[in-house]
DSSP file (Angstrom, degrees, kcal/mol; ACC not computed):
  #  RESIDUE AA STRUCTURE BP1 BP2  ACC     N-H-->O    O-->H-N    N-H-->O    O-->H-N    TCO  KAPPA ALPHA  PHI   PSI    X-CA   Y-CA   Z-CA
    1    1 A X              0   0    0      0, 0.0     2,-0.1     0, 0.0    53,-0.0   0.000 360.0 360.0 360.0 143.5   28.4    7.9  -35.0
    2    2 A X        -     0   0    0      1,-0.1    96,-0.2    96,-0.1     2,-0.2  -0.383 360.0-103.3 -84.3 166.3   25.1    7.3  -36.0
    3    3 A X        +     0   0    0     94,-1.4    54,-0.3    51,-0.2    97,-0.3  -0.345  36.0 166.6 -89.5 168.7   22.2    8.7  -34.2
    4    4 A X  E     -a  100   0A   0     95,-1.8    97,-2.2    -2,-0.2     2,-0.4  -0.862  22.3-128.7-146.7-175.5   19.4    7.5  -31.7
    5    5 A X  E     -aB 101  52A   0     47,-3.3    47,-2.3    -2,-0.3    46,-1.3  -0.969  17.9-178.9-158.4 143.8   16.7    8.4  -29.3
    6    6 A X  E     -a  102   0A   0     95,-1.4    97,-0.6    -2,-0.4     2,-0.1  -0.131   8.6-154.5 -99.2-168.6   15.9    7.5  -25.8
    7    7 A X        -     0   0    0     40,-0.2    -1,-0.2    95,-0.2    39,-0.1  -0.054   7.6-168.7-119.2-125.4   13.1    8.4  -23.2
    8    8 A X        -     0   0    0     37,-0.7     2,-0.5    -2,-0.1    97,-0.3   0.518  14.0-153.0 147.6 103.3   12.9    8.4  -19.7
    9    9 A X        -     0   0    0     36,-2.2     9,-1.6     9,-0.2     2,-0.5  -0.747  10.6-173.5 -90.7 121.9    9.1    8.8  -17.7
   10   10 A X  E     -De  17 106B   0     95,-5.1    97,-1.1    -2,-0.5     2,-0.6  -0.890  19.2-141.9-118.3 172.4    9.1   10.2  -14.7
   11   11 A X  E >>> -De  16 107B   0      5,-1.7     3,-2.1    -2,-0.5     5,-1.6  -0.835  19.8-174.8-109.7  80.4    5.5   10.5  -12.2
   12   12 A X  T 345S+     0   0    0     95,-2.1    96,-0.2    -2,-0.6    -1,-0.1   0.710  72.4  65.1 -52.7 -15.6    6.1   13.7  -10.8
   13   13 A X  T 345S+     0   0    0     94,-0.5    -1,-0.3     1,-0.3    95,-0.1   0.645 110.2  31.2 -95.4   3.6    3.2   13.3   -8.7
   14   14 A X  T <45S-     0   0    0     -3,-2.1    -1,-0.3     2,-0.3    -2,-0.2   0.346 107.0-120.8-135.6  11.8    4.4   10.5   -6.7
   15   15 A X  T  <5S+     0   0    0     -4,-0.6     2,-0.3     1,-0.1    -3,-0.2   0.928  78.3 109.0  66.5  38.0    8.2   11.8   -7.0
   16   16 A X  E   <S-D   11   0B   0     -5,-1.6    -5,-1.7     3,-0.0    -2,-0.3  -0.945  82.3 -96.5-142.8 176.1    9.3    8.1   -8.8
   17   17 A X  E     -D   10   0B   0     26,-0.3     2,-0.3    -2,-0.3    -7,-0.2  -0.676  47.3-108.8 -95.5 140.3   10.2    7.1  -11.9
   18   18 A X        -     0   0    0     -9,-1.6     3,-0.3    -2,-0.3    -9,-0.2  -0.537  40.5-158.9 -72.3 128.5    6.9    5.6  -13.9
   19   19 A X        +     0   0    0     -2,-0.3    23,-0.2     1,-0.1    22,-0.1  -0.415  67.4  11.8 -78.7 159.3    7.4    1.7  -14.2
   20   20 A X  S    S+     0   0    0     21,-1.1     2,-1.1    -2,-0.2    -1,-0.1   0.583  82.3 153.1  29.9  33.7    5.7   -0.7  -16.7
   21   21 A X        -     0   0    0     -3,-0.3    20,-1.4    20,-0.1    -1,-0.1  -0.788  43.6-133.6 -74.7 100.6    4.3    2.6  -18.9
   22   22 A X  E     -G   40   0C   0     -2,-1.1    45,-1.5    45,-0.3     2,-0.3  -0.336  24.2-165.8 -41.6 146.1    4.0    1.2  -22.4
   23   23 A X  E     -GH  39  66C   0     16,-1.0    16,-2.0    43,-0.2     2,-0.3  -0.851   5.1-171.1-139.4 124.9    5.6    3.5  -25.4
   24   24 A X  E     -GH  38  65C   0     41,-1.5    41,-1.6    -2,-0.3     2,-0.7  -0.993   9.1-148.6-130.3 157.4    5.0    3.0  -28.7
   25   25 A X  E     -G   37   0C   0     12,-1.5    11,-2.2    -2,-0.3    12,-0.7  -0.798   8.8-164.5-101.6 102.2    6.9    4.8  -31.6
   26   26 A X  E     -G   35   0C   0     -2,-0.7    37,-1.3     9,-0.2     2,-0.3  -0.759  21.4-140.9-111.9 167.9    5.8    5.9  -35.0
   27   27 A X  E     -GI  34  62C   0      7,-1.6     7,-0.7    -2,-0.2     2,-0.4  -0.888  26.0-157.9-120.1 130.2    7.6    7.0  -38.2
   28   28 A X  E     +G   33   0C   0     33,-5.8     2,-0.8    -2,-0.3    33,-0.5  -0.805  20.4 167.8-118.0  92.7    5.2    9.8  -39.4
   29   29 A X  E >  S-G   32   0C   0      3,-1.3     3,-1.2    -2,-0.4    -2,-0.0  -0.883  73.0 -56.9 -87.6  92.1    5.6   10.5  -43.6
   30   30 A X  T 3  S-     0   0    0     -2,-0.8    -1,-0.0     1,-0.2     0, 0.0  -0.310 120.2 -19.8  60.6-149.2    2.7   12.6  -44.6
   31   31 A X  T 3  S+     0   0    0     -3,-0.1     2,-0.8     2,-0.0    -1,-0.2   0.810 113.7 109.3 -63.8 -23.8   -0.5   10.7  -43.6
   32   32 A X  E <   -G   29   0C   0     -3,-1.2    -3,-1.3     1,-0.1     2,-0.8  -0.422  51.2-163.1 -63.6 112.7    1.3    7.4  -43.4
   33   33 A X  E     +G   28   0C   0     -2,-0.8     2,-0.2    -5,-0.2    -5,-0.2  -0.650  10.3 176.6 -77.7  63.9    2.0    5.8  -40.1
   34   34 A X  E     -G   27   0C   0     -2,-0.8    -7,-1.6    -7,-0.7     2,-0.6  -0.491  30.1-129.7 -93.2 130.9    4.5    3.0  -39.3
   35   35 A X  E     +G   26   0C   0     -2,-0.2    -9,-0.2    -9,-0.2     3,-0.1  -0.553  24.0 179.3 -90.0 150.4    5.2    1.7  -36.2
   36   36 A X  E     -     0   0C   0    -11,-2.2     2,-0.3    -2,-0.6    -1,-0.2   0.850  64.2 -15.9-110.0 -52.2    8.9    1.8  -35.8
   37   37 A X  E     -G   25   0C   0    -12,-0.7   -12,-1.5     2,-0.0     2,-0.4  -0.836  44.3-152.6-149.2-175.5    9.1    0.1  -31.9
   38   38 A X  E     +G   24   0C   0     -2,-0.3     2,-0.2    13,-0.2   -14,-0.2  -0.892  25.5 173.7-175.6 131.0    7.0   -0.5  -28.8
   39   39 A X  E     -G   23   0C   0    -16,-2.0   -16,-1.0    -2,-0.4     2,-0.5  -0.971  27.8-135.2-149.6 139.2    8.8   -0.6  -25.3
   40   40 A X  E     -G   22   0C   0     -2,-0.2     8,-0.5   -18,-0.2     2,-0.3  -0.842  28.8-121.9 -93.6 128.0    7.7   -0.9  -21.6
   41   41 A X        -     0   0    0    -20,-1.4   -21,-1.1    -2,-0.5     6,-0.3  -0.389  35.3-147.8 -40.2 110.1    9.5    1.6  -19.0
   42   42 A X    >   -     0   0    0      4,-2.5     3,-2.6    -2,-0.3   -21,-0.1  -0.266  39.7 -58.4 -96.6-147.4   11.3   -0.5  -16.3
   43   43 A X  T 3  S+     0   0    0      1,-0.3   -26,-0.3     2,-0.1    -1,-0.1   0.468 134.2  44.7 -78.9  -3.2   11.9    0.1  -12.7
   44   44 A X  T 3  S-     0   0    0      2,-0.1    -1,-0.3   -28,-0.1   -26,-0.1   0.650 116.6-103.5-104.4 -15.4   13.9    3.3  -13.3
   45   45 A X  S <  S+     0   0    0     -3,-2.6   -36,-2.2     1,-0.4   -37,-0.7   0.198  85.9 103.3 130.0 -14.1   11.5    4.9  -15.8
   46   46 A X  S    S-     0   0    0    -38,-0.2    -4,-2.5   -39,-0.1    -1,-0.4  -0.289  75.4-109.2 -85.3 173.1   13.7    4.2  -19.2
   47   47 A X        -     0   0    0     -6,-0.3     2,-0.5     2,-0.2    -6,-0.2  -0.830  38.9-108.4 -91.3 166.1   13.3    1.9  -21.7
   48   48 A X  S    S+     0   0    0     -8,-0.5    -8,-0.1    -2,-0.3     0, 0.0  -0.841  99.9   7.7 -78.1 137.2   16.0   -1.1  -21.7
   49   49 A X  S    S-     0   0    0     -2,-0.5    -2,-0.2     3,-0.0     3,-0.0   0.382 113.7 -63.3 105.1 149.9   18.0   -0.1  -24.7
   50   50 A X    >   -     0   0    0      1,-0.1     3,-0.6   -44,-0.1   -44,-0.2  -0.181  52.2-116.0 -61.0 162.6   17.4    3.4  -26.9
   51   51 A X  T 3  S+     0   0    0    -46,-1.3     2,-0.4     1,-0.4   -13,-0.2   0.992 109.7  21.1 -43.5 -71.3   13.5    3.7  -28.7
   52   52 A X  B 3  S-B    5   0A   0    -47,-2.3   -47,-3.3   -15,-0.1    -1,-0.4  -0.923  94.4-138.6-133.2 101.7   15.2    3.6  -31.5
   53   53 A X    X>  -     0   0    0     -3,-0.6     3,-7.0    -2,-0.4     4,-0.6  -0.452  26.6-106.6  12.3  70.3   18.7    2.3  -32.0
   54   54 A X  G >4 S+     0   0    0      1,-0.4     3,-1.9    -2,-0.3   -51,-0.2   0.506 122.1  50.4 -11.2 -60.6   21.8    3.5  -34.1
   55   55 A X  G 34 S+     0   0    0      1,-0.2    -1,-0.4   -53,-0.1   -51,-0.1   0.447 115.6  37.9 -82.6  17.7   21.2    0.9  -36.4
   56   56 A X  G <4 S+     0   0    0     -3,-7.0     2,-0.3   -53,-0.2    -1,-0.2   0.376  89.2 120.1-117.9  -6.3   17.6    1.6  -37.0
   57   57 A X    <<  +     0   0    0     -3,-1.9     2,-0.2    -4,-0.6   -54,-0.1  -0.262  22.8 154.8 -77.8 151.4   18.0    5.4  -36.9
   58   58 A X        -     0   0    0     -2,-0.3     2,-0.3     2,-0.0    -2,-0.0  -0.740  43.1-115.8-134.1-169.0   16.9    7.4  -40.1
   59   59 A X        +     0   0    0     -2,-0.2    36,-0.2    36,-0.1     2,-0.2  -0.631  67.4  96.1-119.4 174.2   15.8   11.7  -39.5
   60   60 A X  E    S- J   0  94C   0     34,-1.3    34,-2.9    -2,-0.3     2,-0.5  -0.699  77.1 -49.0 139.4-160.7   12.4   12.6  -40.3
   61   61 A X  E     + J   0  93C   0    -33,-0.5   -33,-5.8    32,-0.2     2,-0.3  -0.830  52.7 174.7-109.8 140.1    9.1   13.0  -37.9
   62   62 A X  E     -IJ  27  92C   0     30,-1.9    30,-1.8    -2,-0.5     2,-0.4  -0.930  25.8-133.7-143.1 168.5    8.1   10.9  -35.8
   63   63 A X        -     0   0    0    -37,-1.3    28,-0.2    -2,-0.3   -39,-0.1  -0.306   9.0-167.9-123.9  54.2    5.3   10.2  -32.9
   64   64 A X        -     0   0    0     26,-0.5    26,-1.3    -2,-0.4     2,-0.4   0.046  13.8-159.7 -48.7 157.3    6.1    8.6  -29.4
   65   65 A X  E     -HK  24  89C   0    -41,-1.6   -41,-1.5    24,-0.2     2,-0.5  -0.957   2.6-162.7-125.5 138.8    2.7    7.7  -27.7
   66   66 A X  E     -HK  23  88C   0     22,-2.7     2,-1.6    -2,-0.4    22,-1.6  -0.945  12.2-142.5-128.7 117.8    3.1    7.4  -24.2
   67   67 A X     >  +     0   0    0    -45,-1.5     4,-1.1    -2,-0.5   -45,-0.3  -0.575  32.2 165.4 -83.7  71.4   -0.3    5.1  -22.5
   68   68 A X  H  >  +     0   0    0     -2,-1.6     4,-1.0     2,-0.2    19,-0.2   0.338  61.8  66.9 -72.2  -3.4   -0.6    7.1  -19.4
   69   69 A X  H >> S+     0   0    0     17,-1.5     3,-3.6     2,-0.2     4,-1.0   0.818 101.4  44.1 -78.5 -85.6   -3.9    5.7  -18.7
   70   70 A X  H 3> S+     0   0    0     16,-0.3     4,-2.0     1,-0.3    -2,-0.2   0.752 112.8  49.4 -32.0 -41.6   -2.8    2.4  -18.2
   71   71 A X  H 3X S+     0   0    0     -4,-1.1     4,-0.8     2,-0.2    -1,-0.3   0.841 115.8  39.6 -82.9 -21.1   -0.2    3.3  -16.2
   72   72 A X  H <<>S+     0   0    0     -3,-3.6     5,-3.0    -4,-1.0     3,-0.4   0.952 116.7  57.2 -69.7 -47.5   -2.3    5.9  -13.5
   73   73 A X  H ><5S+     0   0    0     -4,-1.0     3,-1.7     4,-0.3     5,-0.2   0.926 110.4  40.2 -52.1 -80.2   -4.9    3.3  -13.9
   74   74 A X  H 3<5S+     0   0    0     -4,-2.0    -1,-0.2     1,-0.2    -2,-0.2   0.640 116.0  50.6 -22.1 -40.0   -2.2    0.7  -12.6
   75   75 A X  T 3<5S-     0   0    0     -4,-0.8    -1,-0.2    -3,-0.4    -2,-0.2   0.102 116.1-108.0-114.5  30.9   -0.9    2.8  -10.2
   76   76 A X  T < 5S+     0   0    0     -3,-1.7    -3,-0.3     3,-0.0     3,-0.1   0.617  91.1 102.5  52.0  40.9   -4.1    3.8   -8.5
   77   77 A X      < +     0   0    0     -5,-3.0    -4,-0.3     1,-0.2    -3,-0.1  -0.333  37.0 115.7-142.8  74.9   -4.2    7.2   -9.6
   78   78 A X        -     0   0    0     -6,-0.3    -1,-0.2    -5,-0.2     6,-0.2   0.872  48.3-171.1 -98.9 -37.3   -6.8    7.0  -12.2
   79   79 A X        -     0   0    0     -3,-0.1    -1,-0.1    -7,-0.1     2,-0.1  -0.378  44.9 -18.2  92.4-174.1   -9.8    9.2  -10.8
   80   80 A X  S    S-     0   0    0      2,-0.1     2,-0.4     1,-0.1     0, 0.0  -0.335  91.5 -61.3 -71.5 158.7  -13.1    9.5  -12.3
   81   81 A X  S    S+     0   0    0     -2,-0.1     2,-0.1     3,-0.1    -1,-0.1  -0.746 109.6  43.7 -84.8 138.0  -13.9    8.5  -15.5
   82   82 A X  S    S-     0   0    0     -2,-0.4    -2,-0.1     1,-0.2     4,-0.0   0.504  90.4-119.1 -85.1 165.8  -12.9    9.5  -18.2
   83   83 A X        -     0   0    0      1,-0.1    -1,-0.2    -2,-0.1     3,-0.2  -0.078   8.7-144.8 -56.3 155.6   -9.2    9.8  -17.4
   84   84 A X  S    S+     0   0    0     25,-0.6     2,-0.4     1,-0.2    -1,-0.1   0.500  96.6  38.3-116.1  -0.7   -8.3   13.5  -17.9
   85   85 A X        +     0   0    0     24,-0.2    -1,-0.2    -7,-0.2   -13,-0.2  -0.884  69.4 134.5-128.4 126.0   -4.9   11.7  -19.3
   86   86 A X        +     0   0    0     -2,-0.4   -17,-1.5     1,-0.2   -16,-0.3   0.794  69.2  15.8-132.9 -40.5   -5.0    8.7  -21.2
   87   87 A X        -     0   0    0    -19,-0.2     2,-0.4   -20,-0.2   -20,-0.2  -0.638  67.4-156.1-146.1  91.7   -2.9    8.4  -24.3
   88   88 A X  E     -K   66   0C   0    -22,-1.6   -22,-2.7    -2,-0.2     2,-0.3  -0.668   9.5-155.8 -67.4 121.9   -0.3   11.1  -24.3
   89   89 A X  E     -K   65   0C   0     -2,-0.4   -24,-0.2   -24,-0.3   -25,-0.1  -0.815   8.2-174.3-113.8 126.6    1.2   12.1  -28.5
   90   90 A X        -     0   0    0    -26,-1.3   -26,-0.5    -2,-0.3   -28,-0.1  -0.554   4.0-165.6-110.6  40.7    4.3   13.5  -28.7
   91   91 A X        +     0   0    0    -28,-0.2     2,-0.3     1,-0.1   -28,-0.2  -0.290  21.4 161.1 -68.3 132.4    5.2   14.7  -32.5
   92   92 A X  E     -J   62   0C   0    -30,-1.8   -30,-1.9     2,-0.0     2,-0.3  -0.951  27.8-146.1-148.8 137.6    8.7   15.3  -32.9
   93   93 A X  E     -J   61   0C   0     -2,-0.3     2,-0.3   -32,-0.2   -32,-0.2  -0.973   4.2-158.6-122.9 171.4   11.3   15.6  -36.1
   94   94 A X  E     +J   60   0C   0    -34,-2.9   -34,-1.3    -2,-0.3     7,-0.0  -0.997  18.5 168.3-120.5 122.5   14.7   14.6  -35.9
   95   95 A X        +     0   0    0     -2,-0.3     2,-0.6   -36,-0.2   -36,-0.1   0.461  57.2  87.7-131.8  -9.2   17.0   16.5  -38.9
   96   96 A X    >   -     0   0    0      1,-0.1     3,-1.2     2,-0.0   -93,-0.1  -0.827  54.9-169.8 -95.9 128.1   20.6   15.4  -37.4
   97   97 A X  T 3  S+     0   0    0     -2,-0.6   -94,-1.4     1,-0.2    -1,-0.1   0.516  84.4  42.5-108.4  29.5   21.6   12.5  -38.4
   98   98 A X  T 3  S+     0   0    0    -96,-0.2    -1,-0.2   -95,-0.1     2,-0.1  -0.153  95.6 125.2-123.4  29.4   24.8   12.0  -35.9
   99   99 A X    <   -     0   0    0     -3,-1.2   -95,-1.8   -96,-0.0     2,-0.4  -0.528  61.5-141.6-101.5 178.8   22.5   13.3  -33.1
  100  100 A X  E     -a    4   0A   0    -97,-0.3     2,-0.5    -2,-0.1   -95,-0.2  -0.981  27.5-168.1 -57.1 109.8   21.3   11.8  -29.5
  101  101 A X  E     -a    5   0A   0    -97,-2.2   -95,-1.4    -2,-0.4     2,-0.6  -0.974   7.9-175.7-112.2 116.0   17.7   12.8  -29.3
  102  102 A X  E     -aC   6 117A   0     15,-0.8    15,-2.2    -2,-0.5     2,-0.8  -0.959  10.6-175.4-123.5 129.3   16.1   12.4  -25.8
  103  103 A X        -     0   0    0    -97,-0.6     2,-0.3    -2,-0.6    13,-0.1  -0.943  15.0-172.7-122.6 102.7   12.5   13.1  -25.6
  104  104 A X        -     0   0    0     -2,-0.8     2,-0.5   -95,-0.0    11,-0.4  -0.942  12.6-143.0 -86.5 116.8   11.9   12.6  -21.6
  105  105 A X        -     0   0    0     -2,-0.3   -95,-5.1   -97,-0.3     2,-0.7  -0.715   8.6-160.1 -88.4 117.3    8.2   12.8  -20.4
  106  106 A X  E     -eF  10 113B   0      7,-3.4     7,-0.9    -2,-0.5     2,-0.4  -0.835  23.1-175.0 -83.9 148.4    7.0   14.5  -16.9
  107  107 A X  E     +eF  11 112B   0    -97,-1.1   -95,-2.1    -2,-0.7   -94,-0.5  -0.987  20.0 168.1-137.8 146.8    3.5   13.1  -16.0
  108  108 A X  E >   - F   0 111B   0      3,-2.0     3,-1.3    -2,-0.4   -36,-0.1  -0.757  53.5 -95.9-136.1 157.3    1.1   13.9  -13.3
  109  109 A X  T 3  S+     0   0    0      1,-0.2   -25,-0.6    -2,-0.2   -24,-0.2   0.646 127.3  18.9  -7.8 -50.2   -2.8   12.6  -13.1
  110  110 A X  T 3  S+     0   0    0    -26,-0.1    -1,-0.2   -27,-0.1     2,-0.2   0.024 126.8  37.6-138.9  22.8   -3.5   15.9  -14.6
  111  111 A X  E <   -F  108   0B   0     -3,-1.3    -3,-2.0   -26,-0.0     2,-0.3  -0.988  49.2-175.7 175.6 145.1   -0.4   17.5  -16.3
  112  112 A X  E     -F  107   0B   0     -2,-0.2     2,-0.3    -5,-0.2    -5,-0.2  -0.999   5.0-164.0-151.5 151.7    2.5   16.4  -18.3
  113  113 A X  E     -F  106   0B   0     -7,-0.9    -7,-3.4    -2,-0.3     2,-0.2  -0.920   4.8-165.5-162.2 166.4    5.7   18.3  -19.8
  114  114 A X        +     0   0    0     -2,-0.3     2,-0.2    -9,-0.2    -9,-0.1  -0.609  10.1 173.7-131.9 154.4    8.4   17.2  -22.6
  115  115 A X        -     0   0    0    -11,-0.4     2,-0.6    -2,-0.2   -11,-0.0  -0.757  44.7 -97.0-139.8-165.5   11.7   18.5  -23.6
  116  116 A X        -     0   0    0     -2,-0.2   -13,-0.2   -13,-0.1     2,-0.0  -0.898  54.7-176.0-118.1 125.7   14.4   18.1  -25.6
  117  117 A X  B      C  102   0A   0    -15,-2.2   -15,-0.8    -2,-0.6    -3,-0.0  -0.123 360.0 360.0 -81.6 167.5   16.8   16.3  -23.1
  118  118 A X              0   0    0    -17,-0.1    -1,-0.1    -2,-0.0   -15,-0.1   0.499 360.0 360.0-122.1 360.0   20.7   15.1  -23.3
């Protein structure tokens, strides 16, 4: 079975899963940058459907972006300016090519931390 990769954002600081956080996805080859997907979180914190897709996965590195400004910003817990988290990068490779790769983000206001998830 071919592989794919999820998410899943949670807001530790308000103990719910982050809603309406835009995601975007890149395919990283040397300096070249293609964007691969772009997804909004819904009401449980996922995107609907994997990032990337069995039939769109390939291995290599790639660069989820997760736009935690907008979304603290949304969700009142933006602070002073500037944001002291605003556009979170995530560089990641993938080298299996039958794998499930789930790269889940905690976020807080002021703190964030990544894994590799199942």
């Amino acid at each position: 079975m071919p592989g794919y990769l999820t998410t899943h954002v949670l807001d530790t600081a308000r103990g719910l899963p982050a809603e309406g956080l835009r995601i975007t996805l890149h395919r990283l080859d040397g300096e070249t940058r293609t964007l691969v997907a772009e997804k909004v979180t819904n009401d449980d914190g996922r995107t609907d459907g994997a990032i990337l897709p069995q039939d769109s996965f390939a291995t290599g590195t790639y660069e989820l972006t997760f736009h935690a400004g907008d979304y603290l910003r949304a969700t009142g817990q933006d602070g002073a300016a500037p944001l002291f988290l605003d556009v979170v990068p995530i560089r990641f490779g993938m080298a299996d090519a039958e794998a499930h790769y789930h790269v889940p983000l905690l976020l807080s206001p002021y703190g964030y931390s990544t894994y590799r998830g199942s």
